[in-house]
N, C-alpha and C positions, 0 to 999 in steps of 0.2 A: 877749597879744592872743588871742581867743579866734575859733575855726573853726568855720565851720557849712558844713553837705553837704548838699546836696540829692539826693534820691532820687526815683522815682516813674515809672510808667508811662509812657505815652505821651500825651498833652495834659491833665497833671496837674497844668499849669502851674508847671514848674520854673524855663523861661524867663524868663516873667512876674514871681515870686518874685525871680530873678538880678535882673532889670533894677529894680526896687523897690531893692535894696542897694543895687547901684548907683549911681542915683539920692541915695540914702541919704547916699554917699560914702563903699562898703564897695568892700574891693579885690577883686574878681571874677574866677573863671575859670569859661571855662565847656569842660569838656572836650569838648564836641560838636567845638568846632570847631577843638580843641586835635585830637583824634583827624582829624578833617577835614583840617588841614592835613600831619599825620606822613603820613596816607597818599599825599598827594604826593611826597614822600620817595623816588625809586630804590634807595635805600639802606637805607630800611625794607620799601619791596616786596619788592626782593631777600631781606632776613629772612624774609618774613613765606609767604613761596615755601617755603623751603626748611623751616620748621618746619611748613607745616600742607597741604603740598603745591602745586605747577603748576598743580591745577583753578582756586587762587582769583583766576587772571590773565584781565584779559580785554585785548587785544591788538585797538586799532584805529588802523590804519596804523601809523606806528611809535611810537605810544604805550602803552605797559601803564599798567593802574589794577587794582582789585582788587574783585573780588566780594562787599561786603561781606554780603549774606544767606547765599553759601556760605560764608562765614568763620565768624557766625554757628550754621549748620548744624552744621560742623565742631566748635566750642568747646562749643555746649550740648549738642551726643551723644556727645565724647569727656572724660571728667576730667583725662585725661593732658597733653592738649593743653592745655585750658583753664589749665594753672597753666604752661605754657609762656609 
């Protein structure tokens, strides 16, 4: 069975692409919202703390989520982190 990857900027129509296979009757993932839902995760938060630091929490009432642009920040200006 053969695998195909979508790559691509920001509205380069990767989506659109997905949802055509799809369609198709091709079996799809789409990691947007694979990564979308791990970050719900407490237990990937809690990782994700202690590898790339406390700044990337944000803390409203008793919920934590995660700063994904600091995350971001963090992985594209450190190589160390990034392969963490």
């Amino acid at each position: 069975m053969p695998f195909i990857g979508l790559t691509g900027g920001l509205g380069a129509g990767k989506t659109t692409v997905l949802g055509f296979f799809k369609r198709s009757g091709a079996h799809t993932i789409n990691a947007d919202k694979l990564v979308h839902e791990s970050l719900k995760n407490p237990a990937i938060i809690k990782k994700l703390a202690r590898l790339l630091g406390r700044d990337i929490l944000i803390k409203k009432a008793s919920k934590v989520s995660v700063n994904k642009k600091r995350i971001a920040e963090i992985i594209f200006n450190d190589p160390q982190k990034r392969m963490a």
